[in-house]
N, C-alpha and C positions, 0 to 999 in steps of 0.2 A: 513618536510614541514615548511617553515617559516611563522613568524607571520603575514607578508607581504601577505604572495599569500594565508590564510587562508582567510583576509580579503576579499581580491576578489574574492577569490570560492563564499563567504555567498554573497557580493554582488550579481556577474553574478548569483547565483542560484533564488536570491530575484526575479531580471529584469527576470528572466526565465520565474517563474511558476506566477510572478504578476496577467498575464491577465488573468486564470485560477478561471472561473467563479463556485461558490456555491452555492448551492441550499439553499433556506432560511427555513427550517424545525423545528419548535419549540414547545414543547410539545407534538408532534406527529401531528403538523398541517401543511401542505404544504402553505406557504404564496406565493401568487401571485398575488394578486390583488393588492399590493403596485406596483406591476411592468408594471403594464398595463398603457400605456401613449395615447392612443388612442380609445379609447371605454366606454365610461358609463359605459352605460349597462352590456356590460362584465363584468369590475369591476367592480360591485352593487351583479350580479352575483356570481364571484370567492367568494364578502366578506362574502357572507352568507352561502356559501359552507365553508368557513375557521370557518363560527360563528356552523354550521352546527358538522363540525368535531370535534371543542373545546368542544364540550357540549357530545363528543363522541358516536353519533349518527352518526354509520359511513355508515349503510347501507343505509340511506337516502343520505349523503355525494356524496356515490357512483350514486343512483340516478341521482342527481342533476348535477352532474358531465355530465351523459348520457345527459342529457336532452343537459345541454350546449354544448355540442360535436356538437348535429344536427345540430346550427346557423353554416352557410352556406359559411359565410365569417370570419371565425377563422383563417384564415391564412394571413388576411389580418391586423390582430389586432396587434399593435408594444411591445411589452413587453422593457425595459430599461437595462435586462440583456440578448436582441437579440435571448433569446429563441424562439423555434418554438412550438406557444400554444399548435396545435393538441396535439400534441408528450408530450407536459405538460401535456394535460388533461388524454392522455391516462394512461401516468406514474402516475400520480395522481389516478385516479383510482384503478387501480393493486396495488397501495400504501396502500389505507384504506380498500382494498379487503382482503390482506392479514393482517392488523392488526385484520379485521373484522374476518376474518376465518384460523387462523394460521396453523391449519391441514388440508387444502382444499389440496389435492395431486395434484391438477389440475393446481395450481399455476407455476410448471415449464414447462411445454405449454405455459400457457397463456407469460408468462415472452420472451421465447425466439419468440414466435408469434410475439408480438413486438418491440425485436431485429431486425426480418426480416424485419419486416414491413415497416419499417426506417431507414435502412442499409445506404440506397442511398441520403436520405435526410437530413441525421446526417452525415456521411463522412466528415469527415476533418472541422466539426465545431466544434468540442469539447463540445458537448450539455449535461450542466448537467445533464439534465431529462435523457437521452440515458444512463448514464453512472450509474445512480440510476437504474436503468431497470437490470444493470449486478449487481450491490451491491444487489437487491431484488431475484435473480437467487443464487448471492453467498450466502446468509445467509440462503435461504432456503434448499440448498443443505450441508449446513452446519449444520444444525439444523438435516438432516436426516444422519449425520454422514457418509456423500456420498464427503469425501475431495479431491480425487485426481480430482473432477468432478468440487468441487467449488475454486480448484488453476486453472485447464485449464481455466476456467468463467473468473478469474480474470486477468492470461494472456493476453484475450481478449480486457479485460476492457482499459489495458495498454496498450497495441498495438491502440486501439483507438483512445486515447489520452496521444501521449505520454508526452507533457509537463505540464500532473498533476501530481504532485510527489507522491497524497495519492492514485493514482491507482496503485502506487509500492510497499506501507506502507503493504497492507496484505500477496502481495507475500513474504516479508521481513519477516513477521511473519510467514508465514506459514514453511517456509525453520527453521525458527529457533524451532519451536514447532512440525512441524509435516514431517522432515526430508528427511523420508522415503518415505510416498507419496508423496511428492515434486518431487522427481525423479533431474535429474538433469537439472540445470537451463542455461549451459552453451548456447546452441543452441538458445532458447528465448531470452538470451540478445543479439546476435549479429541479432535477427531481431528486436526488442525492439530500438538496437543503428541504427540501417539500418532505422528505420521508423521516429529516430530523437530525442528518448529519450535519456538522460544523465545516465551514470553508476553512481549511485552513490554511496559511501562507503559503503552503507549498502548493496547495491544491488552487490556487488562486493565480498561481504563475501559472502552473501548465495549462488552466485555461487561456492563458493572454496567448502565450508564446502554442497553442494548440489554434487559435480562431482563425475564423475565415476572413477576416478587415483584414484593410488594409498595411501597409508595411508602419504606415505614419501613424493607423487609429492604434496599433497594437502598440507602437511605441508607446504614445499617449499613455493609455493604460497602465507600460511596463513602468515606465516616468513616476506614476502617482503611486503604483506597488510599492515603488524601491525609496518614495517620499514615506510616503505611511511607516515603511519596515526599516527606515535606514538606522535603529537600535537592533536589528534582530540581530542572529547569532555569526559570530566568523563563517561556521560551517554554512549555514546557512546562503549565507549573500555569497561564501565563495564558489556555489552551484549556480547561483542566480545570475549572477554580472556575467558569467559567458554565454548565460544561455540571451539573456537581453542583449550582448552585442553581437551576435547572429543574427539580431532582426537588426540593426543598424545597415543600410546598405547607400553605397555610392547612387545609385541609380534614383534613392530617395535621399537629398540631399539631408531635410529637415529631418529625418531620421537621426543622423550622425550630430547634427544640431541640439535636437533636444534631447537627445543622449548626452552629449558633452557634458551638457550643464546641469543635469542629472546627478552626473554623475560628481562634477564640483559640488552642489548642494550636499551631496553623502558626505565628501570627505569633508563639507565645514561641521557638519553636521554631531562629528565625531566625539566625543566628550577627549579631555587632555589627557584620560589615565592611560596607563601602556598597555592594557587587556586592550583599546580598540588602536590601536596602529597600525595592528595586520590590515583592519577592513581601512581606515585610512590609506593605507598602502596599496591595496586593492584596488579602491576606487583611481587614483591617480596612473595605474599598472592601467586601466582598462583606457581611461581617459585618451593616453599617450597613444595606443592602439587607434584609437581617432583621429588623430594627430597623423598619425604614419600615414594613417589610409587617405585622408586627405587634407593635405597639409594648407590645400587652396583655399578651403572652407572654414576651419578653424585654429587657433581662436576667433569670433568674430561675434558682436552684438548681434539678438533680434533686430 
């Protein structure tokens, strides 16, 4: 990959995900009332609900929350980052619900309740709040050590909106940390890319290092990855190259084969400035790792 079309990946990636709105959470306090452009009273309301939750007084929080739900014309109130309030307030609530009562087991109900609830009026707007709703589903399902429940959750999250990148970032982890529940990710990305999401590097390994082929087809694959990406970034390749020689096995010879040479190709691969010597350093660090494992097999030509 040259230096050239690096640039324009980062740019188009930048124009991608720009319009990709964030939720303003700080301290553990949901701010909203900076974003009300049409209502007093509302925001007079949200601020004291925010002064409410800073002072950690959450079940009052929630209260107050309720109370504001009833006014009658909440949907007709303009917020500056186009959210839909109800769908705020709701989220908002089930927010300081569970910080209020972390072992409430009732919490995955209430979470996907209103997921339903809002299916139709979140669709293709890419609604913070909605997608908070699935992060407050995944972390509790995570929290009860229930993971293949809180990667399907986050599936979803992604499919929702595909041009948020960090609805990717946990399936990215999870594929790298928790493998085996992962299952494989090949079939999600080609509806992931079908709904308009971008493959990107990272989401493009945990498919390899997630499939059901075999130890050699996945090499194969890993092989052309780390041929196509061998400019990507230190951070990058330094997540990558352990997780590719975990699929290297004794037992598959050609594995540890065409890993080797893999992995020479990277390090010649490296331009002479000092920004890349780590990942030249890398590469050679993993190589030798081959070497140790079995020293009977390599170095040796196809």
């Amino acid at each position: 990959m040259t230096g050239k079309y690096i640039v324009f990946l980062i740019t188009f990636v930048y124009i991608y995900i720009s319009d990709v709105k964030a939720l303003n959470i700080s301290g553990g306090v949901w701010l909203v009332s900076e974003t009300v452009l049409s209502n007093d009273t509302v925001r007079m309301k949200l601020q004291d609900i925010e002064s409410t939750a800073r002072a950690h007084e959450l079940n009052m929080a929630v209260d107050a929350i309720k109370a504001l739900r009833e006014n009658k014309n909440l949907s007709d109130v303009r917020l500056s980052d186009k959210e839909y309030l109800p769908l705020v307030l709701d989220a908002m609530e089930l927010y300081y619900l569970i910080k209020a009562r972390p072992n409430d087991d009732n919490v995955l109900g209430m979470t996907r309740a209103l997921l339903d609830k809002y299916a139709d009026k979140a669709k293709g707007k890419g609604y913070s709040a909605y997608k908070q709703i699935y992060q407050m589903v995944r972390l509790h399902l995570v929290s009860k050590k229930r993971i293949k429940e809180a990667i399907e959750i986050q599936k979803e999250c992604a499919i929702y909106d595909p041009k948020d990148y960090v609805c990717i970032l946990p399936l990215v982890n999870f594929a790298r940390e928790n493998t085996r529940e992962c299952g494989e990710l090949d079939t999600f990305i080609k509806r992931y890319e079908d709904a308009g999401g971008i493959i990107y590097e990272e989401l493009q390994l945990a498919a390899i290092i997630t499939s059901n082929e075999s130890a050699v087809e996945k090499m194969n694959r890993a092989c052309d990855w780390l041929d196509e990406h061998s400019l990507a970034s230190e951070k990058m390749l330094a997540k990558a190259l352990p997780l590719i020689t975990k699929i290297a096995s004794a037992k598959e010879p050609q594995t540890l084969i065409d890993y080797y040479y893999a992995l020479t190709d990277l390090a010649l691969h490296q331009p002479t400035s000092e920004d890349r010597l780590t990942v030249f350093a890398m590469a050679i660090n993993e190589r030798q790792k081959l070497i140790t494992a079995a020293p009977e097999l390599l170095p040796r030509k196809k």
